[in-house]
N, C-alpha and C positions, 0 to 999 in steps of 0.2 A: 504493500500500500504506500509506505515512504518515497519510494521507487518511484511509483505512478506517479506521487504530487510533484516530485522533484521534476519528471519529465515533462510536467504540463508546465510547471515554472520556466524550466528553461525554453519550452517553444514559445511560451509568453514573451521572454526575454528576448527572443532571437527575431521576432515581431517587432518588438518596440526599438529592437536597432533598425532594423530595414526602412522602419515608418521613420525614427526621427533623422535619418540621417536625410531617404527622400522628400522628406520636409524643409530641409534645410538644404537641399541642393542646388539653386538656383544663387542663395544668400552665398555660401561654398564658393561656389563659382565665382561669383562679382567678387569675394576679397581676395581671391587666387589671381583676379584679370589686376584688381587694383595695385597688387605689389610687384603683379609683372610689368605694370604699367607705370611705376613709380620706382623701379630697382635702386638699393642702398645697400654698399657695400660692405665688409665686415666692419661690425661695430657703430654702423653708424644707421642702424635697421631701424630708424625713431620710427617712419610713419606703419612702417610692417609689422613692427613690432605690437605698437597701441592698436592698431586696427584687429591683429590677432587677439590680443588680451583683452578688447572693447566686447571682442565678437563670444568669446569666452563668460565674460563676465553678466551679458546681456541672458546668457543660457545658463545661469544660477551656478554657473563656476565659480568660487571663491580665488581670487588674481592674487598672488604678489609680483608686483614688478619692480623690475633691478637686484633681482639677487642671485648671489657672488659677485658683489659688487660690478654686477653689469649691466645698465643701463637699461639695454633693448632686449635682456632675459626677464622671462617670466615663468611663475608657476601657479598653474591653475588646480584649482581640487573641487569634487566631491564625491561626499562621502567620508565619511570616519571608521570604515567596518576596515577587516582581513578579508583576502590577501590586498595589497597595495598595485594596481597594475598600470602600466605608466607607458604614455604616446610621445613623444619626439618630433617638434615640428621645426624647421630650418625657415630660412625668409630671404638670406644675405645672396646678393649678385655679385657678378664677375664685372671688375675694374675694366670700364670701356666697351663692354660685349651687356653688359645684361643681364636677363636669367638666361644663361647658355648652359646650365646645371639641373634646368626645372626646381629651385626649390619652394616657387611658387606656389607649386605643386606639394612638395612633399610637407609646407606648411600646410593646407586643408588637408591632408591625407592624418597626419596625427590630430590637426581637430577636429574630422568628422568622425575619427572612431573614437575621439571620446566621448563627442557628445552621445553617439549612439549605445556606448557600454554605459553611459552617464543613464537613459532613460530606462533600458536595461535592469537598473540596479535592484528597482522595488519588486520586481518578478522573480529578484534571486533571495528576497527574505534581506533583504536591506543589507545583505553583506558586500564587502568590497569596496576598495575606493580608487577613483578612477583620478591618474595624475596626468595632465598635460602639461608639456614642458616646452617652450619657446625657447629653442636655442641661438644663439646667433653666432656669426663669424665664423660658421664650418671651412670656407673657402681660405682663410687665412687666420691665425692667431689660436683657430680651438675654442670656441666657447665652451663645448661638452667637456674639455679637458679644465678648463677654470669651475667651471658647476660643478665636475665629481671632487675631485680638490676639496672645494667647499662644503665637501659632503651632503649637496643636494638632490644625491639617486641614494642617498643610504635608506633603508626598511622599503624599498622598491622592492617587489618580488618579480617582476617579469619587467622589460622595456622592448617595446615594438614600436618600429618606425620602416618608411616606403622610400623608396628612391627609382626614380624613374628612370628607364632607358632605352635600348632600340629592342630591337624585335629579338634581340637574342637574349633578353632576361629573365632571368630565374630568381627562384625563392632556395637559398641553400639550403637543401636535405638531406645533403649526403654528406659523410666527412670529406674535410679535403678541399668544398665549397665556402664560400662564402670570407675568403681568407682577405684583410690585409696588412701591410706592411707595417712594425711599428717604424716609426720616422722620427728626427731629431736634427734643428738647427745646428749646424755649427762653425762660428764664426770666428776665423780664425787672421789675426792680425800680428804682423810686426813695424817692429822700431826700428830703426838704423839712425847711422848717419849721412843727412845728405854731403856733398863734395861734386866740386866741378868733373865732370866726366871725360875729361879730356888732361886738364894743366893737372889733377893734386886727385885720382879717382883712389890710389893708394890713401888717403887721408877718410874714405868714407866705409860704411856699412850700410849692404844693398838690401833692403827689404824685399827687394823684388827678387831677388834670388832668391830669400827663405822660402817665399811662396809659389816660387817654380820647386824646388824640390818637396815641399809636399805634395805638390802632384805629382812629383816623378813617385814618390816612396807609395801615395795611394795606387799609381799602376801598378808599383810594382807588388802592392799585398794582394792585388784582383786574381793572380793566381790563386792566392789560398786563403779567400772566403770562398763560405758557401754559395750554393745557385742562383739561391732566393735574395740573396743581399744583394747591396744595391748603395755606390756613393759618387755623389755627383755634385760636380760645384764650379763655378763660376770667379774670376778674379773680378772685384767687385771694385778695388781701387791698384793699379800696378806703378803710380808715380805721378810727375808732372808733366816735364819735359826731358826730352832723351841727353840735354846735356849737365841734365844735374844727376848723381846717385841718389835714387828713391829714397828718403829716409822714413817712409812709411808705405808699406804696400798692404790690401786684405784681401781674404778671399772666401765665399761662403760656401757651405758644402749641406748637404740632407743626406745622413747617414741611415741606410730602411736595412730591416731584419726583417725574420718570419716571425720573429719573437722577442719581447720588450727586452728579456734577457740576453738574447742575443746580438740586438743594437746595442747594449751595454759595453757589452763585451768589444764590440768592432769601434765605440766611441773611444774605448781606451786605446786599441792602437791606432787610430787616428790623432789622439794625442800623444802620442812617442814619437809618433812621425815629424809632427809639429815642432815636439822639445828635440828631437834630433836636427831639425832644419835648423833653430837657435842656433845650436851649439855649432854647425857646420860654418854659417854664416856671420856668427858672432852679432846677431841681433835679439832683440828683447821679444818675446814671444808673451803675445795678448790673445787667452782663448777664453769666447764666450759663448755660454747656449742661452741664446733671448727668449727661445718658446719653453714652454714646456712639452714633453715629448709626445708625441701620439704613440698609444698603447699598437700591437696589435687588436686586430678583430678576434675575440672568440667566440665564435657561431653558438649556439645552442641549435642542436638539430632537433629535439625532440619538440622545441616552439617552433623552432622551420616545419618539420611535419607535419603538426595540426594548423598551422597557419596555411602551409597550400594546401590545404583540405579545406579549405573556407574559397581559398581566391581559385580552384578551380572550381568549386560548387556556385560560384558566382556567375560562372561561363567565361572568366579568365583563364585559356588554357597557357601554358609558360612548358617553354620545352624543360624537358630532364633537367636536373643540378647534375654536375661532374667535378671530379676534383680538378682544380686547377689554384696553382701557384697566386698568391697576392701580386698585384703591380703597386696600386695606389697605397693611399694611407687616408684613414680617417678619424675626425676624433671620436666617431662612437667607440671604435677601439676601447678608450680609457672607460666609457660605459660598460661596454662588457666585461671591465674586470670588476665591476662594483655589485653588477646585478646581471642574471641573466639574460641574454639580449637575444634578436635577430632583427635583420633589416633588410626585408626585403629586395628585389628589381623587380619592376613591373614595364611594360613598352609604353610608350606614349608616340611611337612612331612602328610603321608595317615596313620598316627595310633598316638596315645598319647604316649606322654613321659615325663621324665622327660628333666624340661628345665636345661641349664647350666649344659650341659652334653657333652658329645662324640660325641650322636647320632646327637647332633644338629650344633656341626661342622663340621661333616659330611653333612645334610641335608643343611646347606648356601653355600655349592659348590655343591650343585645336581642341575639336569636338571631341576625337579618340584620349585625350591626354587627358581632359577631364573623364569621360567617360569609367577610362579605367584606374582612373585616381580615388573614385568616387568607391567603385569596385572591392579596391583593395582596402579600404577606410574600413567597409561591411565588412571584408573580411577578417582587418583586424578587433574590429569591436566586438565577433563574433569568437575570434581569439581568447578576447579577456574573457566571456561568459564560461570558456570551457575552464578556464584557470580555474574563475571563483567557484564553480559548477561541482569541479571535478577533483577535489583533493590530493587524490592520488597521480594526476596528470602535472598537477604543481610538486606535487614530491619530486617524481622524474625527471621535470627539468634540474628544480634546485641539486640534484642530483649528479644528474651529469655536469653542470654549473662548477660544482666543490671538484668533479674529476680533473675535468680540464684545467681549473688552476693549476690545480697539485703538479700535474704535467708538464705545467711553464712553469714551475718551480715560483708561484707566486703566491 
């Protein structure tokens, strides 16, 4: 008999998502068009951000805005019950290009599945509480790495968020998916002394030669990192003029692993490389990391799972997950070492492209891009209901969650 009530709660529940979210889909749309139509770059997300939190706050979300001391973050709640299940929504555009990332998009994509798990809630016996999070600055600086920091996904039990892409995107379900890179600035400068380069070049120290041999010394470690690593960088300043000796040259680099632990590891000898070019050159060596690092990603497959069990019951079909190797880096990464995560790809375009482009701020104001934004929102609202629903499906996660740490030795 408990059985039966509980079944008819959650078809109730799974009703009350579908209704409030096509309820709200029109409203969705207009503040998806508005922030594609207004793009503000990391950190500076004023009108995306109030517009999201206004939109939040109007649907009996309770708002804080600016916290982790950051301005155009916000966090919305309700509900006061267990478990705590939490949406991720981005806003910030690409410097001179736009939304050329859709996150237009993937901002309504986390507030329509809350509001939907939001209406949800009194059909599941008032337990659960549903967290929307407005992050800002994914495309530069990390806002999600400043929030966990802060300890603003702590007592989270699950966190789902959407990210749009071409037609080849998937929901990781399989290991091996869903991977990427942890990442880490580093800014690597020297001192010298300048000296005319011709009459007295014996009288100086060449900064710019420190910072040629650390890129000779990073060739020459590329032999022996691993596959998945990955360091690349730029000389950012090499001098003035060719007849004076540099007496200050820098150069920046973004050192990625498969694993936070293992950027660690490759950040140390990239600084040996550095204190060996000093000592070669006989200049002052100045090393700084200005960001804080992005985590790797770790997927939780068992919420990838029931999550494409929503977004193909939607009529979203997404080819297979496969294993494949990280490129990028993101800062949900540092989210998934706080609380269990997955974030989806869904298409918002019927052919491959390239991303951070034209085509793709085009394709975040198409009918397909909302269409299937709106899609995977259901999906995920439909996500949380299984959470609070299903006890034993949130053990499993948190489960797998504690293994995979353990695994990165974190």
């Amino acid at each position: 008999m408990a059985t039966t009530a509980r079944e008819i709660d959650v078809a109730r529940a799974r009703e009350a998502v579908s209704r409030a979210i096509d309820e709200a889909a029109n409203d969705l749309i207009a503040l998806s068009t508005f922030i594609h139509d207004n793009p503000e770059i990391a950190l500076e997300e004023v009108r995306a951000s109030a517009a999201c939190a206004d939109f939040l706050a109007a649907r009996g979300f309770e708002v804080e805005r600016g916290v982790a001391g950051l301005p155009t973050a916000f966090a919305a709640t309700v509900g006061t019950g267990a478990p705590r299940i939490a949406y991720l929504s981005e806003y910030d555009a690409l410097p001179g290009l736009g939304h050329g990332c859709g996150h237009n998009l993937i901002a309504i994509a986390g507030i329509g599945a809350g509001i939907g798990l939001a209406a949800a809630l009194p059909s599941l016996g008032g337990a659960g509480q549903v967290n929307v999070y407005g992050t800002p600055a994914e495309e530069a600086v990390g806002g999600k790495v400043i929030m966990a920091n802060a300890g603003i996904f702590d007592g989270v039990d699950a966190a789902l968020g959407a990210h749009p892409g071409a037609s080849d995107a998937v929901c990781p379900t399989v290991e091996g998916s869903g991977q990427a890179l942890a990442c880490v600035l580093m800014r690597i400068s020297f001192h010298g002394q300048a000296a005319h380069a011709a009459a007295d070049p014996f009288n100086g120290v060449n900064a710019l030669n420190a910072v040629i041999e650390v890129f000779n010394g990073i060739n020459a470690l590329r032999q022996h990192i691993k596959p998945d690593a990955r360091i690349h960088g730029i000389i950012t300043h090499g001098g003035d003029v060719p007849n004076v000796v540099p007496h200050f040259a820098q150069a920046e680099f973004f050192v990625r692993a498969a694993t936070l632990a293992g950027m660690n590891s490759l950040v140390e000898q990239v600084r040996r490389i550095a204190e060996g070019a000093a000592l070669m050159t006989g200049a002052r060596l100045e090393l700084e990391m200005p960001e804080e690092a992005n985590s790797d990603m770790i997927t939780n497959y068992t919420l990838a799972t029931r999550l494409s069990q929503h977004i193909a019951s939607s009529g979203l079909a997404l080819p297979e997950a496969k294993p494949e190797p990280g490129s990028g880096s993101t800062d949900w990464g540092n989210v998934s070492y706080v609380v269990p995560s997955v974030e989806t790809s869904y298409p918002i375009l019927d052919r491959i492209c390239t991303w951070h482009s034209r085509d793709v701020v085009e394709a975040s104001v198409s009918p397909l891009g909302f269409a299937n934004t709106l899609a995977v929102a259901r999906a995920m609202a439909l996500t949380g209901i299984d959470l609070i629903a299903e006890p034993e499906l949130l053990a499993d996660v948190k489960d797998e969650f504690a293994r995979a740490k353990a695994a990165r030795a974190a």
